[in-house]
N, C-alpha and C positions, 0 to 999 in steps of 0.2 A: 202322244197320248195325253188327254187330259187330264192330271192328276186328280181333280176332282173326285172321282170315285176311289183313288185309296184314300182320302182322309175319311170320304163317308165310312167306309167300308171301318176305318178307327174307330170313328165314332158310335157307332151300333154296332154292340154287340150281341143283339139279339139274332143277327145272324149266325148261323150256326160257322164252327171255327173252320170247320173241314171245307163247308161251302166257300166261307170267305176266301180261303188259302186259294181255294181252285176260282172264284171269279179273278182274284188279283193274278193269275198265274194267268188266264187266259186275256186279263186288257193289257197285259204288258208282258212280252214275252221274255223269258230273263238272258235267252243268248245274247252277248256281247258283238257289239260291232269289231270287227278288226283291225286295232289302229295300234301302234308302238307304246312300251311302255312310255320311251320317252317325253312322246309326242303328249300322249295322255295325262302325264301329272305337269307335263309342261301348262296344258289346257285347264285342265282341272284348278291351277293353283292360280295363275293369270283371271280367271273369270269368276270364280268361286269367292271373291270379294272379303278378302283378307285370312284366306283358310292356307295358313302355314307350310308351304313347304320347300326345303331346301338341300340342294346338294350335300350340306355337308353334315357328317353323320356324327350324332352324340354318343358319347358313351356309353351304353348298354340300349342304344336301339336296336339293332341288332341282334340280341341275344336272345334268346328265350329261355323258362327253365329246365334243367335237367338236361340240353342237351340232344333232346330229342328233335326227328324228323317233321314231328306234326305239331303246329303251336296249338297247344292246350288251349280253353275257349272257355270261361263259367257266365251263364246268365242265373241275373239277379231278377226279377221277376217276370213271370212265365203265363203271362197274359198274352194280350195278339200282338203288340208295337214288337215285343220282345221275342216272341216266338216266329213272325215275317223274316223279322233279323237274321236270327239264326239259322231257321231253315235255309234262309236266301245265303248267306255265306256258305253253309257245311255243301248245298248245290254248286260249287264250284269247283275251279279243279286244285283251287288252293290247300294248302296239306295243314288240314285244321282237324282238331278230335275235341270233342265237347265234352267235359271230364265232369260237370257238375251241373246241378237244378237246384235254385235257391228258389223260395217263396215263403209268405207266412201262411198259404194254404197248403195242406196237402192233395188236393184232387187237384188243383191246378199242376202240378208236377207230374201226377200221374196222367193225365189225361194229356198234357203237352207230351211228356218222353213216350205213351204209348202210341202218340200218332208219328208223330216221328221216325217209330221201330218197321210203319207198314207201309213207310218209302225205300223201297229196296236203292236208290240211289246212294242216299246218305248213311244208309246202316252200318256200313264198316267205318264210319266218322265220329260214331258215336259210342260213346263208355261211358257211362253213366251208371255204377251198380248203386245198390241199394245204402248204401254206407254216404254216398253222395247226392243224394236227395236232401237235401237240405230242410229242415222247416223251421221259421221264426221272424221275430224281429231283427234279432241278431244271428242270426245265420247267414249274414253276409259275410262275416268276418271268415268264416270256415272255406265257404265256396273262392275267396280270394285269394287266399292261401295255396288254393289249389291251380289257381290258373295264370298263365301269360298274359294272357287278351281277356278282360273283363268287359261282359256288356251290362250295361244300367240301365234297368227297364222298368224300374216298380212305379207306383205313381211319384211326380214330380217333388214331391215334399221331402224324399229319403236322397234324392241325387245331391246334392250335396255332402251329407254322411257317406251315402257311400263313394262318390268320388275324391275324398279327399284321405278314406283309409285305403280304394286301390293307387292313388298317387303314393301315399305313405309305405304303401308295401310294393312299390316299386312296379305296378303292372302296368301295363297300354288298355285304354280304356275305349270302347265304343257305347255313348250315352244318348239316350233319346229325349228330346225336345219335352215339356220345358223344362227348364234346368235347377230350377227351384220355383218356390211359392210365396216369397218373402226378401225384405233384402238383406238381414241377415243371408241367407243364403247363397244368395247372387255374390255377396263380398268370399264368402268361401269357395264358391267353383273359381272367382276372381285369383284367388292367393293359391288354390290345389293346383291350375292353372300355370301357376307360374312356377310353381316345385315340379310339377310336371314336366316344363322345357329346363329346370337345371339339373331335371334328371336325366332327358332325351328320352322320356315318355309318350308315345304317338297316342293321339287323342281327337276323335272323331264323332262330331255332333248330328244329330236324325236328322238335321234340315235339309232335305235331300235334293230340292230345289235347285238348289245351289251347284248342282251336280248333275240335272236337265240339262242336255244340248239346246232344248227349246226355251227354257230359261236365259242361258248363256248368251246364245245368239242376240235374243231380243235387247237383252242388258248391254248388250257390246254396241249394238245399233243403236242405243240411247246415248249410251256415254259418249260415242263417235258424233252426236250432232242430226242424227236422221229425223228425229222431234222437232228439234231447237232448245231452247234453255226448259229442262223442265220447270214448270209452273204449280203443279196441284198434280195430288193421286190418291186414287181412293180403293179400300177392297169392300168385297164383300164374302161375308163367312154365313150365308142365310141357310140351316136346316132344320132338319126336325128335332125332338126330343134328343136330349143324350140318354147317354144308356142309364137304367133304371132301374135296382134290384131290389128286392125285397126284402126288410128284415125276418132271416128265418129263426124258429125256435133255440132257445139258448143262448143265443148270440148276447155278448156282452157290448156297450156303448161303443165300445172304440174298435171291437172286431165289426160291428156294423156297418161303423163309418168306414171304413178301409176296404170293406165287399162293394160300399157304394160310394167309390171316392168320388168322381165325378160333380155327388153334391156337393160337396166341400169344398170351401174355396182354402183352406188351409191344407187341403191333400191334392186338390188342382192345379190352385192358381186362379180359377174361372174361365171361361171360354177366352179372352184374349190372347192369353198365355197358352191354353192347351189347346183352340183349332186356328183361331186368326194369324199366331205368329207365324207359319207356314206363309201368308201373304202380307204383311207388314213386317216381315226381313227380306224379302226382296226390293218391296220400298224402301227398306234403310240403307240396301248394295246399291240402289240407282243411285240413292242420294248421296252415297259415300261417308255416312255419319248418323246418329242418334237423336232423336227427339230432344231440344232442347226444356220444352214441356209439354205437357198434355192435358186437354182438360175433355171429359168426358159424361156424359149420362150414361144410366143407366136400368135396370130395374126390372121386375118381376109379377109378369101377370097372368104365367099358366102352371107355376110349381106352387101349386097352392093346395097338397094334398099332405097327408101324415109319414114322415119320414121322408118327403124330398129337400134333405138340407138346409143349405143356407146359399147358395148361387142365387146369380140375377140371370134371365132366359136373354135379354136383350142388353144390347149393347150401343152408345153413338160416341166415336174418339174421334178428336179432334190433337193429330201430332202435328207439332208448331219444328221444324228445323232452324239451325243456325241463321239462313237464308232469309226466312220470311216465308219460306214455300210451307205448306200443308198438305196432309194426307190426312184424310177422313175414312172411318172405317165403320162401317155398320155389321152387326155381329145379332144374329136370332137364333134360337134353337126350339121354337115352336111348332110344333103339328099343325098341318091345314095352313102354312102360310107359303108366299110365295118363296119359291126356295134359285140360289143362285151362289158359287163360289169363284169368287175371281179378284182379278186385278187388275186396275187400269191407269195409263200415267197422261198426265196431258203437257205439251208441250208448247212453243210457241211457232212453231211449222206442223204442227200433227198430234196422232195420239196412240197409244202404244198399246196391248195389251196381246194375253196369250192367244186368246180366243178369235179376236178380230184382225190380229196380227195389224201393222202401222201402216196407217193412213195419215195422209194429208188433212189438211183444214178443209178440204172438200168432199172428202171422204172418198180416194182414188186410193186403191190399195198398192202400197209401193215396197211390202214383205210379208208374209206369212211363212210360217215355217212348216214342214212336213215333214213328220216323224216317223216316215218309215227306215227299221231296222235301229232306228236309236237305241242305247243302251238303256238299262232300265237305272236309275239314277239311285235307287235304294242299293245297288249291286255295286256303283260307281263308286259310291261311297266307302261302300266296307271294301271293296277292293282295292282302293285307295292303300285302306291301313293296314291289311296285310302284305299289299305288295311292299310296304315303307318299311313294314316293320323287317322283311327276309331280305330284300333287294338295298337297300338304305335310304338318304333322304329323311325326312321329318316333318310333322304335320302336327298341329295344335289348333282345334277349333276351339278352345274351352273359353278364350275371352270374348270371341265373338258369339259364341252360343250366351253365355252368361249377359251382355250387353243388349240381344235381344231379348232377351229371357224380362229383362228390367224393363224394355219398354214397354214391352207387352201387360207389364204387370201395374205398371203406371196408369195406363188405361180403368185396370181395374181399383189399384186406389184412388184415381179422381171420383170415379163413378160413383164408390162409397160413400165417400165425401161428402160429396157436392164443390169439393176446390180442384182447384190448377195444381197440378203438382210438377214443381221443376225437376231436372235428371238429376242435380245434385242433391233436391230431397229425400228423392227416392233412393237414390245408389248411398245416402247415409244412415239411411232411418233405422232406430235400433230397435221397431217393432216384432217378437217375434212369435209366429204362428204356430210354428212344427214344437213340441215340447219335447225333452228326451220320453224315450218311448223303448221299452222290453218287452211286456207279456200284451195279451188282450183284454187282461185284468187292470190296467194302467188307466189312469184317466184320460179321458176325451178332451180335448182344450174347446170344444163344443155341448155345449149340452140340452137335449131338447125341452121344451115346456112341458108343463102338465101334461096339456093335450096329446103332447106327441111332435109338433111340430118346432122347425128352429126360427130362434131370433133372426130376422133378414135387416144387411147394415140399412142406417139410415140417413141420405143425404143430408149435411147439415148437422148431423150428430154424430155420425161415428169418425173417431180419427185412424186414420193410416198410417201417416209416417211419425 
């Protein structure tokens, strides 16, 4: 199935939640195909292109708290990336109970846990009284306290904060793409990361891709030579508007900016990082390595209204590898334009991608993959970490999530720019975006004009790293 339609489906959220949950439940059905555990993280960790895992069992992986039959489960913000999550694990027959709802809104919590309550599947999975609704900036700290398995779902600017206090308090972390916004923050998932494996912390990234049989397959027929030497590969992330909320009454600057993160490139990251990286981390698995630099355009010619942020609509990266090879990526989020999401590799016997599956330099189709009964790869994943965390073994995506996280964000500070930016500029740079943040009373590290409207960076002026 073509993933294409769950990341739209991310991306707008003006479709309604109930509806969404039920389109993504009928293009992908979540029963699992039947294959061995073994066999399966044997695959998973082989093809999944550097995603951690190993026979031998760290100290307190194993464990969970109190003892208990069901591992406890707290999500941290209760949006759709975060709420797919959870529903899609507590649907399984793993012995998981969800003890907690964090967010800094309150409807959002109520309206996720009461849809939740009128799945008679999941209802005996779920505990969540009123004591554990969580609300705030800092009300992560409370919901992590309370659970085993923490999921990290708020927008990308807090994942670091909060994955480096559930490393600190000792839990297993499932966290969704990107990973931060900045590179301060990439060097923190970088170092939680590593406290995380000398705790035997299991730790699992939304890049779910990675965990496609149709993904894998294709990857495995590149690496093996079925192309020839890859040469060049390009994506595209071509849609409509992101999603678009309203300033409503009362709202203070910075509870605004967080109802409509999406503008913000300082609560984002910008389209790079928040939809393209889904298809430039598979180009960086082909490649076996990161963007040596990146130089990019960029810019802004349909958010041109009162309170749409500070984002650029369009995107053109240009990743430079060790090699001399290039991957170009075009990136739109415009109304009314041609719309397209994919990837494609070119090689020097052929050319690779999901959609056309590989051909020849003649264009003789010599694989395509068909995906019937595949497993659904968002289930692969979380099933991944619960099965490691009860059964044993050990898994750590946090440096490779973190390492895409940078390239992806590379793109976007070229673009600001108007420079080249190398990996080790980027992965050093002490610029930092997210400020400490408590109430909605805090200040904005954005702030709009008179008019209403925000400052947009400007090539050639504004600095990044």
């Amino acid at each position: 199935m073509n993933n294409f339609f769950y990341h739209l489906l991310d991306a707008i959220d003006e479709v309604p939640p109930q509806l969404k949950l039920w389109i993504m439940k009928e293009l992908k059905a979540t029963t699992e195909r039947t294959v061995t555990r073994k066999k399966f993280l044997k695959g998973t960790a082989a093809a999944a292109g550097g995603a951690l895992v190993s026979s031998a069992l760290p100290v307190g992986a194993s464990a969970w708290v109190g003892g208990s039959d069901r591992i406890k489960v707290a999500l941290i913000g209760t949006g759709a990336r975060g709420a797919g999550a959870v529903e899609r694990a507590l649907s399984t027959d793993r012995p998981i109970e969800l003890v907690a709802l964090c967010d800094i809104f309150r409807h959002q919590i109520d309206t996720y846990h009461d849809r939740l309550m009128q799945i008679d599947s999941i209802r005996d999975k779920i505990n969540v009284p009123e004591s554990r609704k969580l609300v705030g900036l800092d009300a992560y700290k409370e919901a992590i306290e309370l659970a085993d398995v923490v999921f990290l779902a708020t927008p990308p600017a807090f994942r670091p904060l909060h994955f480096k206090a559930a490393v600190d308090a000792g839990k297993h972390v499932f966290m969704e793409k990107a990973l931060a916004t900045d590179s301060p923050g990439v060097r923190t998932i970088l170092e939680s990361g590593k406290r995380a494996e000398e705790k035997g912390l299991n730790v699992v990234v939304g890049l779910q891709n990675r965990f496609s049989v149709a993904y894998r397959e294709l990857v495995k027929r590149v690496h093996d030579g079925m192309i020839g030497r890859v040469v060049s590969a390009n994506t595209d992330y071509l849609i409509g508007h992101i999603t678009e909320r309203e300033r409503l009454p009362g709202q203070t600057e910075l509870e605004y900016q967080l109802h409509n993160w999406r503008y913000f490139y300082w609560l984002w990251g910008g389209s790079p990082a928040g939809l393209n990286i889904h298809y430039s981390d598979i180009i960086h698995w082909i490649k076996g390595g990161w963007p040596v630099q990146v130089h990019a355009v960029g810019g802004r010619g349909s958010y041109n209204r009162v309170g749409q942020g500070n984002v650029y609509d369009s995107f053109s990266i240009e990743f430079l590898y060790e090699d001399g090879t290039k991957c170009y990526s075009q990136i739109r989020t415009i109304n009314g334009c041609h719309r397209n999401s994919a990837f494609y590799v070119q090689g020097t016997k052929g050319t690779a991608s999901l959609r056309d599956g590989i051909q020849d330099l003649d264009g003789n189709l010599l694989w395509r993959h068909r995906d019937i009964d595949d497993p659904d790869p968002y289930l692969v994943e979380l099933n991944l970490l619960f099965d490691t965390i009860r059964e044993g073994g050990y898994v750590n995506h946090a440096d490779r999530g973190a390492r895409s996280t940078l390239a992806s964000l590379m793109g976007r500070m070229s673009a600001h720019s108007g420079q080249i930016v190398t990996w080790d500029e980027a992965l050093n740079s002490e610029q930092v975006l997210v400020p400490e943040l408590h109430s909605f009373d805090d200040e904005a590290p954005v702030q709009p004009n008179p008019d209403g409207t925000y400052s947009v960076p400007r090539p050639g002026e504004t600095n990044t790293v």
